[in-house]
DSSP file (Angstrom, degrees, kcal/mol; ACC not computed):
  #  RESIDUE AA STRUCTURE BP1 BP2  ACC     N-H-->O    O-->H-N    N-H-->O    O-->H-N    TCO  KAPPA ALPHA  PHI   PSI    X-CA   Y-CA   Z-CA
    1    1 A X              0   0    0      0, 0.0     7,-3.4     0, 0.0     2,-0.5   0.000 360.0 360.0 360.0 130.1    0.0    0.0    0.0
    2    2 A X  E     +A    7   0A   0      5,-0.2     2,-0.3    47,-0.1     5,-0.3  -0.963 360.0 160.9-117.4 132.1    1.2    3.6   -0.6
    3    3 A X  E >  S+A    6   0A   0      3,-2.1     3,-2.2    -2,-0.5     0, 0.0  -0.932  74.5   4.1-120.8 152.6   -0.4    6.8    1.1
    4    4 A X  T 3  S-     0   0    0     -2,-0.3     3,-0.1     1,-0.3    -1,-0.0   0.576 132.1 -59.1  71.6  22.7    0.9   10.2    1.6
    5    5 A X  T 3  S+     0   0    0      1,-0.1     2,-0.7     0, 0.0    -1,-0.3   0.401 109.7 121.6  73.7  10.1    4.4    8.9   -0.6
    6    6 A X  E <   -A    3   0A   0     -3,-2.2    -3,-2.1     2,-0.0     2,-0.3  -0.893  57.3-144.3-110.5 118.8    5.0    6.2    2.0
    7    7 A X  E     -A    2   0A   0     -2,-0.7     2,-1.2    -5,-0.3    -5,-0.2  -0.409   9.7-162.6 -68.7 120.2    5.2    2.4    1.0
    8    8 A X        -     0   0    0     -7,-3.4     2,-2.1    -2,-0.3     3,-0.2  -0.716   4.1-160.3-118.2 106.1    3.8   -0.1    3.4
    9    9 A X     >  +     0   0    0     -2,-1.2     4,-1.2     1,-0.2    -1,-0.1  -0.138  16.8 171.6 -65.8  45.2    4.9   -3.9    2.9
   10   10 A X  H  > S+     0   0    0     -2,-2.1     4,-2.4     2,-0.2    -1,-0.2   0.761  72.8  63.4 -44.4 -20.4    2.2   -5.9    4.8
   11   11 A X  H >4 S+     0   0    0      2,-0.2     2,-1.8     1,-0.2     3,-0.8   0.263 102.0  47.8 -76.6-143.6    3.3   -9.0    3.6
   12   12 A X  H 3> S+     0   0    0      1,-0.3     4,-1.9    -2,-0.2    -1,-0.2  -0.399 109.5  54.4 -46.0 -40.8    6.6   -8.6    5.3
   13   13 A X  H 3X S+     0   0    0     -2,-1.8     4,-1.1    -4,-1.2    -1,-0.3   0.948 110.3  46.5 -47.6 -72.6    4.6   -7.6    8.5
   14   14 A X  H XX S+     0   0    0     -4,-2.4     4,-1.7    -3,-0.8     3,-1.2   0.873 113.3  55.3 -36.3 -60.4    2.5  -11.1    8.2
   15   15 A X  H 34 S+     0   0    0      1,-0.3    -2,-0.2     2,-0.2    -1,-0.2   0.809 111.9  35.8 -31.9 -55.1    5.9  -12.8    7.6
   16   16 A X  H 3< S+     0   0    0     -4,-1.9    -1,-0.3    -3,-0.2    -2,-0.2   0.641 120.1  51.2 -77.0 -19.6    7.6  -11.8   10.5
   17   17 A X  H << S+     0   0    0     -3,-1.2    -2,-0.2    -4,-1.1    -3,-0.2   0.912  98.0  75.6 -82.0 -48.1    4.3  -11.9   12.6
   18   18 A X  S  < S-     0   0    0     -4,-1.7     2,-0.2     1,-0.1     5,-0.1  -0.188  99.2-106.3 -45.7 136.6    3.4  -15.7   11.4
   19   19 A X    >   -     0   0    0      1,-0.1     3,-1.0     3,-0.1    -1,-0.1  -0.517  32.8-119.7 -85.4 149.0    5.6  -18.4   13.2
   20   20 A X  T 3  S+     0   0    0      1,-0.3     3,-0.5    -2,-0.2    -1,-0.1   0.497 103.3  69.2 -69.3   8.7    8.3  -19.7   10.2
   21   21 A X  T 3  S+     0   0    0      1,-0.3     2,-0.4    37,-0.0    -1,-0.3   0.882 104.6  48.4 -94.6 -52.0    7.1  -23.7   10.3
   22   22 A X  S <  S+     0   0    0     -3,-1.0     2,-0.9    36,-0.0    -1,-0.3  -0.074  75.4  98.4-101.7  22.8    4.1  -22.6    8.8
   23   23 A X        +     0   0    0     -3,-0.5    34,-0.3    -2,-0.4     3,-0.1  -0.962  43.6 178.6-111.0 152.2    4.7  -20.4    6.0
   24   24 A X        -     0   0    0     32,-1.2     2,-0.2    -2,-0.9    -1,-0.2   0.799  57.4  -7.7 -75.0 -85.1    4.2  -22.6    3.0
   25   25 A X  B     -B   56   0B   0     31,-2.5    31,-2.0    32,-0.2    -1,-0.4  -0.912  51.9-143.3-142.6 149.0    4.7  -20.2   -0.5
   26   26 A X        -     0   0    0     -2,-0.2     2,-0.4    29,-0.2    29,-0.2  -0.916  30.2-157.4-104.6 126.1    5.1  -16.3   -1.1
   27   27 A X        -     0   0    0     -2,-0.4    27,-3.8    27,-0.2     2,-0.2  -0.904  20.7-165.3-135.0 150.0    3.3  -15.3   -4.3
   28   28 A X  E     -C   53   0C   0     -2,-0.4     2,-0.5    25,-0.2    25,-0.2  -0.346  12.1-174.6 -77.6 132.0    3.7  -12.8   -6.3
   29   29 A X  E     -C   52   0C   0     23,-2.3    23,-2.2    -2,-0.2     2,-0.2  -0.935  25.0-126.2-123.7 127.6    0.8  -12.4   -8.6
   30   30 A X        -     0   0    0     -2,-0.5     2,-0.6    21,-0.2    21,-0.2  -0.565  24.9-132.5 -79.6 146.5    0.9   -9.7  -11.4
   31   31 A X        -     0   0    0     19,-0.4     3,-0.4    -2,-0.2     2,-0.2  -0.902  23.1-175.8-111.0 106.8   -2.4   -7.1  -11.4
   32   32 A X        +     0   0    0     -2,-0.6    19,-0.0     1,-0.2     5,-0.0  -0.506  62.5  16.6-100.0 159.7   -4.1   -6.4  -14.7
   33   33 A X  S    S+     0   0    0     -2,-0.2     2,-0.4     1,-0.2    -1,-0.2   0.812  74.8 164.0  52.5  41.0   -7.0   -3.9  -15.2
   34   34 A X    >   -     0   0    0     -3,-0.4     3,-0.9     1,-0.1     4,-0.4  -0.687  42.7-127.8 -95.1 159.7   -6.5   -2.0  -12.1
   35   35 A X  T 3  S+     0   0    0     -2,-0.4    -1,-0.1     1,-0.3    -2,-0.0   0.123 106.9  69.8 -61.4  19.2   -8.4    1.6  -11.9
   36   36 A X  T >  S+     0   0    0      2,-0.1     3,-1.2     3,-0.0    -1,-0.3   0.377  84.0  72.8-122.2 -20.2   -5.2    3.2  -10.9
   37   37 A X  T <  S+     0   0    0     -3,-0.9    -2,-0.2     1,-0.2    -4,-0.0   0.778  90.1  53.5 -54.8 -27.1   -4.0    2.5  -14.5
   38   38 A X  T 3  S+     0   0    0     -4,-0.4     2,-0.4     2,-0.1    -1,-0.2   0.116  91.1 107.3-101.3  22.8   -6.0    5.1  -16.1
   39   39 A X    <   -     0   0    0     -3,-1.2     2,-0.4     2,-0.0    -3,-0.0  -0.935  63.5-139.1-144.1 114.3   -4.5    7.8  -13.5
   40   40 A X        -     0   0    0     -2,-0.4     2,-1.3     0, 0.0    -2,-0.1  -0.692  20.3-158.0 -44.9 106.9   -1.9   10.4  -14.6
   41   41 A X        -     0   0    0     -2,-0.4     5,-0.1     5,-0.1    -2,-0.0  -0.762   7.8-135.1-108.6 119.9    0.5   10.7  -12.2
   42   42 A X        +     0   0    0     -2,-1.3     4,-0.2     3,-0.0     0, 0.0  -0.276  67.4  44.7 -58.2 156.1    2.9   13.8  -11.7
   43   43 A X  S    S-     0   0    0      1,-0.1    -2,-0.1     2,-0.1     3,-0.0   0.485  73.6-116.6  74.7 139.8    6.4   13.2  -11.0
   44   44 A X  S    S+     0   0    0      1,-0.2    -1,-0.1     0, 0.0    -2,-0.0   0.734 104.1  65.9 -91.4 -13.3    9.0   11.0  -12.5
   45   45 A X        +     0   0    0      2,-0.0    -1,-0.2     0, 0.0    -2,-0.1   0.814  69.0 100.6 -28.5 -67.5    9.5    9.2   -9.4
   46   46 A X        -     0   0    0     -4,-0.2     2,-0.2    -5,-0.1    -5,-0.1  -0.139  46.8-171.1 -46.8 111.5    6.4    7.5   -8.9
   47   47 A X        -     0   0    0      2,-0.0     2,-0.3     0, 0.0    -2,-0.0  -0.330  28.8-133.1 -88.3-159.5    6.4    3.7   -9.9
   48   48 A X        -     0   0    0     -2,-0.2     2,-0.8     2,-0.0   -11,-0.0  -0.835  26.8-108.7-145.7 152.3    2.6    2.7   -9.7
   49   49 A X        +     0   0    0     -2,-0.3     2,-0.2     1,-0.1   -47,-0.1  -0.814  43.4 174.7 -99.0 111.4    2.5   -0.5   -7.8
   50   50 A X        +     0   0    0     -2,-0.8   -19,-0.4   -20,-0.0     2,-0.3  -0.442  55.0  51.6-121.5  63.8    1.5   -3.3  -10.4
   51   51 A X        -     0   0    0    -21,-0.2     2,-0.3    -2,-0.2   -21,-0.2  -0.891  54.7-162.4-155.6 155.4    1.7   -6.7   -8.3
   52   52 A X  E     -C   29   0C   0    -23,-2.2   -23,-2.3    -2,-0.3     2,-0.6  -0.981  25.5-115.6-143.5 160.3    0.3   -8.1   -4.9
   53   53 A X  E     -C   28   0C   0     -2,-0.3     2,-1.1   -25,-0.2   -25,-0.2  -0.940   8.8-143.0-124.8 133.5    1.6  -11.3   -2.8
   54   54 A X        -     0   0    0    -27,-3.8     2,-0.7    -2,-0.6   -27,-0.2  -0.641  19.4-158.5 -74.7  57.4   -0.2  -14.1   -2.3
   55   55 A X        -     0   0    0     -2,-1.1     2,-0.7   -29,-0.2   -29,-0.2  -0.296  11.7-175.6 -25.5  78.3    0.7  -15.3    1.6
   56   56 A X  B     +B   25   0B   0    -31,-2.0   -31,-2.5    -2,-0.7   -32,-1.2  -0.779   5.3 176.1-117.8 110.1    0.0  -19.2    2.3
   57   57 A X        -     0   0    0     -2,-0.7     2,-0.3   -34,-0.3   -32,-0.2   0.244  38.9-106.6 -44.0 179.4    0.4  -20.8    5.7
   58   58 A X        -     0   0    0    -36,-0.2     2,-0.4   -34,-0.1    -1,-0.1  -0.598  45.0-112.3-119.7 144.3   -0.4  -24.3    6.6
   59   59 A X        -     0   0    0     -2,-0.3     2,-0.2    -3,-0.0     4,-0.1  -0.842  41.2-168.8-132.7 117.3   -3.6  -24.2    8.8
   60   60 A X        -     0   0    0     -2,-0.4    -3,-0.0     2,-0.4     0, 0.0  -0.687  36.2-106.3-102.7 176.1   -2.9  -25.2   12.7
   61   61 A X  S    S+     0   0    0     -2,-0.2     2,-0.5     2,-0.1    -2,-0.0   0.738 104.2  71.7 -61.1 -22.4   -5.0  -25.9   15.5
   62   62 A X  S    S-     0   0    0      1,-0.1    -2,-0.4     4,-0.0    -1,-0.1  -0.833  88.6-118.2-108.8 127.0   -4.2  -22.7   17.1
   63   63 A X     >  -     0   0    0     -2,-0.5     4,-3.5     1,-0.1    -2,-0.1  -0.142  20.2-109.3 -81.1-170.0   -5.9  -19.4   15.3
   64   64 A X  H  > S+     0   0    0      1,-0.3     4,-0.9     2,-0.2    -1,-0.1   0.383 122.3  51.0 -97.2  -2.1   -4.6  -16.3   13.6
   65   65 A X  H  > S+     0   0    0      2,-0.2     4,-1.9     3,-0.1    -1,-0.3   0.834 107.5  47.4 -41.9 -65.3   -5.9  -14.6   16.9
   66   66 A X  H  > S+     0   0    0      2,-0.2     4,-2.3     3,-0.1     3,-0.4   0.979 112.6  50.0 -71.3 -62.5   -4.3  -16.7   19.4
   67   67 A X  H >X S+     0   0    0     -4,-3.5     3,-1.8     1,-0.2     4,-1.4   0.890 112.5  51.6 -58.7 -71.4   -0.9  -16.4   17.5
   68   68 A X  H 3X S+     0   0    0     -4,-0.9     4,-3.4     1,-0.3    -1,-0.2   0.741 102.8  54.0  -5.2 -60.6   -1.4  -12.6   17.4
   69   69 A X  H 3X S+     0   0    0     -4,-1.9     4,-1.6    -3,-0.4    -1,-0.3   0.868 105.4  52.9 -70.6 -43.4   -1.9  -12.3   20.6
   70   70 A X  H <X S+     0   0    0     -4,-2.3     4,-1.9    -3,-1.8    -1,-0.3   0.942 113.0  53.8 -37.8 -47.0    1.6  -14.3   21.5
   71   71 A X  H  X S+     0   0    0     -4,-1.4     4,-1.8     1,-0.3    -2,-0.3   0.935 103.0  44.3 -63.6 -51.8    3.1  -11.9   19.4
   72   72 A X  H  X S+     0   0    0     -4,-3.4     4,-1.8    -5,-0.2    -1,-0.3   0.729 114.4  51.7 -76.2 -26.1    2.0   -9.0   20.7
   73   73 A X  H >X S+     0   0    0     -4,-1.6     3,-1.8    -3,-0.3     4,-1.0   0.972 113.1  48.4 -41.7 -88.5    2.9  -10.5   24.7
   74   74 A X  H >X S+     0   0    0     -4,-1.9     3,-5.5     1,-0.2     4,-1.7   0.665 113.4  51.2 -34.2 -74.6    6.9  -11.5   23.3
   75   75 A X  H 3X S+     0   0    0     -4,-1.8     4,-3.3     1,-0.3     5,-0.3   0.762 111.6  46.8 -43.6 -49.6    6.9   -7.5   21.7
   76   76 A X  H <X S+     0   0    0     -3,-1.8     4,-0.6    -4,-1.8    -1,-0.3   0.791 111.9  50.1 -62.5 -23.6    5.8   -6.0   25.2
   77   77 A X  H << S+     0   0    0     -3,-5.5    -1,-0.2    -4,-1.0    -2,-0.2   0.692 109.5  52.3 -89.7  -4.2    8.3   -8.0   26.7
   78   78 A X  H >< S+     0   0    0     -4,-1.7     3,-1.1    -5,-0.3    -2,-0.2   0.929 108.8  45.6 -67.9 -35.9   10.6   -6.8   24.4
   79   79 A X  H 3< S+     0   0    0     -4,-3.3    -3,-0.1     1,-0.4    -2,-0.1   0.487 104.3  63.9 -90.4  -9.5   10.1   -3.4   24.8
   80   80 A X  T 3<  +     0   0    0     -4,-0.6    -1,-0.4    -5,-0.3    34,-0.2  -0.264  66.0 126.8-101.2  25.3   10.1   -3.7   28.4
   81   81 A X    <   +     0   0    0     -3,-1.1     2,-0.2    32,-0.1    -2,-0.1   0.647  66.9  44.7 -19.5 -54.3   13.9   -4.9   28.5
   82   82 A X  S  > S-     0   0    0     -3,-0.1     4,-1.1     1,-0.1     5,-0.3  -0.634  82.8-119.1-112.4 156.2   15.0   -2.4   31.0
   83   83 A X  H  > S+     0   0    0      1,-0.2     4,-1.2    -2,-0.2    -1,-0.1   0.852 105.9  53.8-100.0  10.1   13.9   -1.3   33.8
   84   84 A X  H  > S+     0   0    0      2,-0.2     4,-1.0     1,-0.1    -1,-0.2   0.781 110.0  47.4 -71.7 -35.6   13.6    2.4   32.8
   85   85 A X  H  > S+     0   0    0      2,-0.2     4,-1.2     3,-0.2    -1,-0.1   0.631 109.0  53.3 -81.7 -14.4   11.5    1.7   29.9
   86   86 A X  H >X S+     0   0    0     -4,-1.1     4,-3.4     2,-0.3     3,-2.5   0.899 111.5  52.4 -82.7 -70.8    9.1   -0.8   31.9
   87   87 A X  H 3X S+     0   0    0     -4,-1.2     4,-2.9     1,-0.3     5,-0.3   0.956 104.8  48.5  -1.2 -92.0    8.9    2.2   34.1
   88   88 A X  H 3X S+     0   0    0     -4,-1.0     4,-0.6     2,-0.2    -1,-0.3   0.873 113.5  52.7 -65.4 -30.5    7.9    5.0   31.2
   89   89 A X  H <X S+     0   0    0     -3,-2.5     4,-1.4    -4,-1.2    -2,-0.2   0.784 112.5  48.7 -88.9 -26.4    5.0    2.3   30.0
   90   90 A X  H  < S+     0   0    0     -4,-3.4    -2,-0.2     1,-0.2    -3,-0.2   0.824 114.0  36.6 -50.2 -43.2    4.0    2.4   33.5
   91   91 A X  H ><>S+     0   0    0     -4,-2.9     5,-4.8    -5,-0.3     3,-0.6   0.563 113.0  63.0 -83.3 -17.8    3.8    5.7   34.2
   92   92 A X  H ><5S+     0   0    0     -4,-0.6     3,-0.5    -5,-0.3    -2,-0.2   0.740 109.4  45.0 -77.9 -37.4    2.3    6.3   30.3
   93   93 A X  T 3<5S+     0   0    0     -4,-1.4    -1,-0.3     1,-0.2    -2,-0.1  -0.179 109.0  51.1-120.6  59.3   -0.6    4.2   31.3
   94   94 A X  T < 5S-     0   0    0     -3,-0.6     3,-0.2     3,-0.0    -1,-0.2  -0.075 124.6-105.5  48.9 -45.8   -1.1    5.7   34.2
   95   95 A X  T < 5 -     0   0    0     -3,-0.5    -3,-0.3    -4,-0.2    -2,-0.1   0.572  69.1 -55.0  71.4  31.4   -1.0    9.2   32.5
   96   96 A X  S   <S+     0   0    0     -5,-4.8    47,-2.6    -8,-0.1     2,-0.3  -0.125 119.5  32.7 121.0 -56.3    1.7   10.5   33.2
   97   97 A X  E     +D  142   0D   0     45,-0.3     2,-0.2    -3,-0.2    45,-0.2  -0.981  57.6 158.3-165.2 155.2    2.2   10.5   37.1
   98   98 A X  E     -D  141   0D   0     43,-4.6    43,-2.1    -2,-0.3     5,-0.1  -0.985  40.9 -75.1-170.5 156.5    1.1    8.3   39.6
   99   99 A X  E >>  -D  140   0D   0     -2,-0.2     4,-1.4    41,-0.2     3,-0.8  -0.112  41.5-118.4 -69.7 140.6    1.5    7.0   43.1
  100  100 A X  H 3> S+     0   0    0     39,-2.5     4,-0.6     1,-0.3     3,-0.1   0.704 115.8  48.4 -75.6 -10.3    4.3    4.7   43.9
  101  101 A X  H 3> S+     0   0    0     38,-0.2     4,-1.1     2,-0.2    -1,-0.3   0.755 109.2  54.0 -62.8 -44.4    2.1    2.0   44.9
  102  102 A X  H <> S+     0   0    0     -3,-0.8     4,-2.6     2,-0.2    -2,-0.2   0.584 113.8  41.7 -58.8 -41.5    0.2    2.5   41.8
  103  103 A X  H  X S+     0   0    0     -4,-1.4     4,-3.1     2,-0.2     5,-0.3   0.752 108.6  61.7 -99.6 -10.0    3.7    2.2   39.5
  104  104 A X  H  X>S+     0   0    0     -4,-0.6     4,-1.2    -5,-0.4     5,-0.5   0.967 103.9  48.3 -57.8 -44.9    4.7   -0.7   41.8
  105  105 A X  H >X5S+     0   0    0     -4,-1.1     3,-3.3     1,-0.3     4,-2.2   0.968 118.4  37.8 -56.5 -76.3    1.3   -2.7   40.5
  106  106 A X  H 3X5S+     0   0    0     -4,-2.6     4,-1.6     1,-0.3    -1,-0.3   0.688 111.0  52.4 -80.0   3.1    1.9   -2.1   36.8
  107  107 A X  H 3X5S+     0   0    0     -4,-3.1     4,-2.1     2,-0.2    -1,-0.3   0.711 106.2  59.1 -82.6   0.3    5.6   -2.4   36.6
  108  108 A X  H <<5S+     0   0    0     -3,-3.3     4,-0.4    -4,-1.2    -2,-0.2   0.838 118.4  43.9 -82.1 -33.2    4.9   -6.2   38.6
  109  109 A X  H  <<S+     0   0    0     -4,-2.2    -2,-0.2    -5,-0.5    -1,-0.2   0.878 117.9  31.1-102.0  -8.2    2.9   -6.4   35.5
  110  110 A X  H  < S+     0   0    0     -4,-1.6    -1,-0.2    -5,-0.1    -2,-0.2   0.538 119.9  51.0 -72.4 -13.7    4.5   -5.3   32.7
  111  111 A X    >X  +     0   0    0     -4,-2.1     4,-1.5     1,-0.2     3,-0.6  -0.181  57.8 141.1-136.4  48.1    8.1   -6.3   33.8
  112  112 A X  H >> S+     0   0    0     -4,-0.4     4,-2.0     1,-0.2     3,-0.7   0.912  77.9  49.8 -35.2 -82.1    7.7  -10.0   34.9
  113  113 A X  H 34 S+     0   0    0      1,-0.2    -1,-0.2     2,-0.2     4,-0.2   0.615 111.2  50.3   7.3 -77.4   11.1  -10.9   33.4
  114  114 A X  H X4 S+     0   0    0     -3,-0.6     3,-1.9   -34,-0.2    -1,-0.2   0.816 109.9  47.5 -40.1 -74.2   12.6   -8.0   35.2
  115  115 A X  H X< S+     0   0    0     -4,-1.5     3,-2.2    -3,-0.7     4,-0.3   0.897 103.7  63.7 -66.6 -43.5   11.2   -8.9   38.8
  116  116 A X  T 3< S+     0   0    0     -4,-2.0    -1,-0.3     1,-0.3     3,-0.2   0.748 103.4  46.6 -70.5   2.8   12.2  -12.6   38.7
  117  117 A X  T <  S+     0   0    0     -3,-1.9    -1,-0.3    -5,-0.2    -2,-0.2  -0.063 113.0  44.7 -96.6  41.2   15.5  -11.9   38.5
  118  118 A X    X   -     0   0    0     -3,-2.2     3,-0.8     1,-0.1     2,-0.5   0.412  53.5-163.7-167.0  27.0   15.9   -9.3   41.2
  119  119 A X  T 3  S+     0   0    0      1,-0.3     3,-0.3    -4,-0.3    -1,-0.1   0.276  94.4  61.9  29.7 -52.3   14.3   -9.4   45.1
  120  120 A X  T 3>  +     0   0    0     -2,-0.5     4,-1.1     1,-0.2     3,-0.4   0.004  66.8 142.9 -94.2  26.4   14.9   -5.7   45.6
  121  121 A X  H <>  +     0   0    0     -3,-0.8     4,-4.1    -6,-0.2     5,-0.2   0.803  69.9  48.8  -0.8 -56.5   12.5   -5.1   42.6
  122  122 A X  H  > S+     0   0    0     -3,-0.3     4,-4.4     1,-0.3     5,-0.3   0.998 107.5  47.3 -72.8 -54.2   11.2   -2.0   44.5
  123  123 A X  H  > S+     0   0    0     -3,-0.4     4,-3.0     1,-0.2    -1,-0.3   0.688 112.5  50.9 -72.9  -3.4   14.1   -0.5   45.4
  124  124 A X  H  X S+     0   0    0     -4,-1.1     4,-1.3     2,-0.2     5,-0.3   0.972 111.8  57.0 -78.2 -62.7   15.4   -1.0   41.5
  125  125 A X  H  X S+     0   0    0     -4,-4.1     4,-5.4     1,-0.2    -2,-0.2   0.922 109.0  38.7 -30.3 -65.7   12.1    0.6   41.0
  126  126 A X  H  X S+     0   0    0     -4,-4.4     4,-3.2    -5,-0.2     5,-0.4   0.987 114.1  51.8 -59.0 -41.7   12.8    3.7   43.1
  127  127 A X  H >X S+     0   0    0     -4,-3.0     3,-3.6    -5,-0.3     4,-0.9   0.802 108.9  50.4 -51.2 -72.6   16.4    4.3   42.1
  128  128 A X  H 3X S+     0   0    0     -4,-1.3     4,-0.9     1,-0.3    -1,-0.2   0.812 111.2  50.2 -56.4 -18.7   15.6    4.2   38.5
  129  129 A X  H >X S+     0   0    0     -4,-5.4     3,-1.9    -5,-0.3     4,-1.0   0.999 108.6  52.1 -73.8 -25.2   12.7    6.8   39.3
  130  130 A X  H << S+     0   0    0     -3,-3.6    -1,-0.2    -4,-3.2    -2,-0.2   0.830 111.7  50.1 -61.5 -32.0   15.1    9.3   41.3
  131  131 A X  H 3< S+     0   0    0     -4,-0.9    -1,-0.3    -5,-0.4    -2,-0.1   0.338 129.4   6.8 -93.4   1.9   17.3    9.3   38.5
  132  132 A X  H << S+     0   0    0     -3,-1.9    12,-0.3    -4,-0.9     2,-0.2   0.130 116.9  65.8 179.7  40.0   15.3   10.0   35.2
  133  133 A X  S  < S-     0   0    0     -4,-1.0     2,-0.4    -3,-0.2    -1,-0.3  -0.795  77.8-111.9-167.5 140.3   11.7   10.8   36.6
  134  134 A X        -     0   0    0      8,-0.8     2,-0.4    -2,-0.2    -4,-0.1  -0.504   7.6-139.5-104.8 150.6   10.3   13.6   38.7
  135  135 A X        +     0   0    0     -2,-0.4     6,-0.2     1,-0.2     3,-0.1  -0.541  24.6 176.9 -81.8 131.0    8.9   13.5   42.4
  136  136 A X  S    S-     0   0    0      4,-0.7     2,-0.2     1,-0.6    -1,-0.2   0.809  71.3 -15.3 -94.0 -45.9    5.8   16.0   41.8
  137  137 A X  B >  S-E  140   0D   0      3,-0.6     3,-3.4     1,-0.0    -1,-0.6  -0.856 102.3 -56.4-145.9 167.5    4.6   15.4   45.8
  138  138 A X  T 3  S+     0   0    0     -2,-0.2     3,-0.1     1,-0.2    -2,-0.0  -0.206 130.1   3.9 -39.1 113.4    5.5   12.8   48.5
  139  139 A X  T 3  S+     0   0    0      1,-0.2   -39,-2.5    -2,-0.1     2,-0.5   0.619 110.5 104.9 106.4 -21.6    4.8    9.4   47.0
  140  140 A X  E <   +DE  99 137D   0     -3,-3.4    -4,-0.7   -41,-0.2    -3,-0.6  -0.911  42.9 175.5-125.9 133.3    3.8   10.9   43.5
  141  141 A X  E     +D   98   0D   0    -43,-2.1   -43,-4.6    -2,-0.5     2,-0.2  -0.853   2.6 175.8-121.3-178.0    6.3   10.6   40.3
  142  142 A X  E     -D   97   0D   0    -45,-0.2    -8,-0.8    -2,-0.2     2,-0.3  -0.923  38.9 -77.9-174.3 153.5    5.7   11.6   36.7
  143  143 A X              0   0    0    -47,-2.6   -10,-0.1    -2,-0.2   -55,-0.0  -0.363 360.0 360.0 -71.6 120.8    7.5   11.7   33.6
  144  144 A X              0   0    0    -12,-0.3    -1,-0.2    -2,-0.3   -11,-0.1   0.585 360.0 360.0 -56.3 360.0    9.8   14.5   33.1
């Protein structure tokens, strides 16, 4: 798809989202008679996009839901690697600032990983806010 001069590759997206046991065949299929054919375009730039790919998987037990929905767990625990960044999604869904009992709760739940390796969780918690987030009141941080 292109809008607004930016190309978007969903098939690549699906690739990389779909587990790799399962992908069968990529095909490319050429596109006759589309309504974009009869369309002038300015600029020498412009290729017009004349093909689409044809994605086929192997059909498992588990649907195209249920795999999402792994995927999208594994990403948040990527992105939640550190514990400053677990931190900033905590305080982001939150709004902003929130009570330190309040960031305790969602970083135990966004940053599972994190906690089981580490006992003094909280106090990891607190340095990293003292050092790259500010105390609004007693109790209260909030993203600088």
């Amino acid at each position: 798809m292109r809008k607004q001069g930016e190309y978007r590759s969903f098939q690549a997206d699906f690739i990389q989202m779909m587990p790799k046991s399962e992908l069968l065949n990529v095909v490319i299929k050429v596109q006759h008679n589309m309504m974009s054919n009869s369309t002038q375009y300015s600029g020498a730039r412009f290729i017009p996009i004349t093909h689409e790919y044809l994605i086929i998987w192997k059909k498992t037990a588990k649907s195209l839901f249920a795999i999402t929905w792994d995927k999208a767990k594994e990403i948040k625990g990527h992105i939640a690697s550190t514990w400053r960044s677990a931190i900033r999604i905590a305080l982001m869904k939150l709004g902003g600032k929130a009570t330190l009992k309040n960031i305790y709760k969602e970083v135990e739940a966004i940053a599972k990983h994190l906690i089981k390796n580490n006992a003094n969780w909280q106090a990891k918690v607190r340095q990293q806010l003292q050092l790259h987030y500010t105390n609004v009141q007693r109790g209260v941080w909030a993203i600088s």
